[in-house]
C-alpha positions, 0 to 999 in steps of 0.5 A: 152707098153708105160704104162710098161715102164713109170711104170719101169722109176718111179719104177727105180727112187723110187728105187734109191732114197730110196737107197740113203736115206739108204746111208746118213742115214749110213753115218750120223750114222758114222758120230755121232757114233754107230746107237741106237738100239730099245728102245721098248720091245718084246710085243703085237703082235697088235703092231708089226712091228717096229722098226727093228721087235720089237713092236711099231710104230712111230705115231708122227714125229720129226718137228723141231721148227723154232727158239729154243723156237717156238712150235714143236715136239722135238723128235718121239712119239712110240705107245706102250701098257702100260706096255712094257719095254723102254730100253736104245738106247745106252749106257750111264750114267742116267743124270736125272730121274724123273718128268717134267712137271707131266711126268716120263722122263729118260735122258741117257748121252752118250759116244759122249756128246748127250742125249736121252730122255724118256719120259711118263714112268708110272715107273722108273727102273733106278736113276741118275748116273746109268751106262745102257748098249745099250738095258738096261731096264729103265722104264716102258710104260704107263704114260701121260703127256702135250699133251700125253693123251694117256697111249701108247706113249713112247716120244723119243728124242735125243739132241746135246748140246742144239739142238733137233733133229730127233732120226729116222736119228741115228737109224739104218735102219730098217722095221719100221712101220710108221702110218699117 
């Protein structure tokens, strides 16, 4: 009996603290705008689950650097099979579109002055200058690059001036699927 309501305890407080990650996560997004929607295509069903019942599956965290130029990882890496549609989290103007550093990158200047990065793209669907639409097509998955081997990442990122910062806390909550 003891065990039982040891587990209810643990289960109770698991369950507080996940509701009120949701609520900081709602209330940054208000904060900062409208929450992004999916960068990923519908696809491979190998890869479903994420985010929010689309394809991909975040199999690199955000990590912060300690100071601006120290090592980190700028954004969230997104499993993705060669050949799937990356699209537009939000709307916005195509600030730069292009290689760098030997990868096919997109960056999408939005409404509120932040920026989003895409990078490792095998093909560019947009050119400086466009105007894209929240879920617009912009590219094409399955490009390499610096420390990306892999042709099935896609590289998000997203700043505030010059800050880099995690691009899961402007998503809206959903299913993802997290891969450690």
């Amino acid at each position: 009996m003891k065990y039982l309501r040891a587990r209810s305890a643990i289960f109770l407080v698991v369950t507080v603290f996940a509701s009120q990650n949701v609520q900081r996560v709602e209330a940054a997004m208000n904060r900062t705008g409208e929450a992004w929607g999916s960068p990923v295509t519908h696809g491979s069903p190998a890869l479903r689950g994420a985010p929010g019942g689309t394809d991909g599956r975040v199999v690199k965290f955000f990590v912060a650097p300690r100071v601006p130029w120290g090592p980190g990882h700028r954004g969230i890496d997104i499993a993705l099979r060669p050949g799937s549609v990356v699209r537009s989290v939000s709307r916005g103007t195509v600030s730069m579109a292009g290689p760098v550093a030997g990868a096919n990158s997109v960056v999408i200047r939005h409404q509120d002055g932040t920026r989003s990065g895409y990078s490792f793209l095998l093909a560019l669907l947009v050119t400086k200058g466009e105007r894209v639409t929240k879920g617009e097509a912009l590219g094409i998955s399955g490009g390499t690059g610096p420390g990306h081997l892999n042709p099935g990442v896609l590289h998000l990122s997203w700043r505030v001036g010059e800050e880099y910062r995690d691009p899961l806390s402007r998503m809206a909550p959903r299913g993802w699927h997290f891969v450690k």
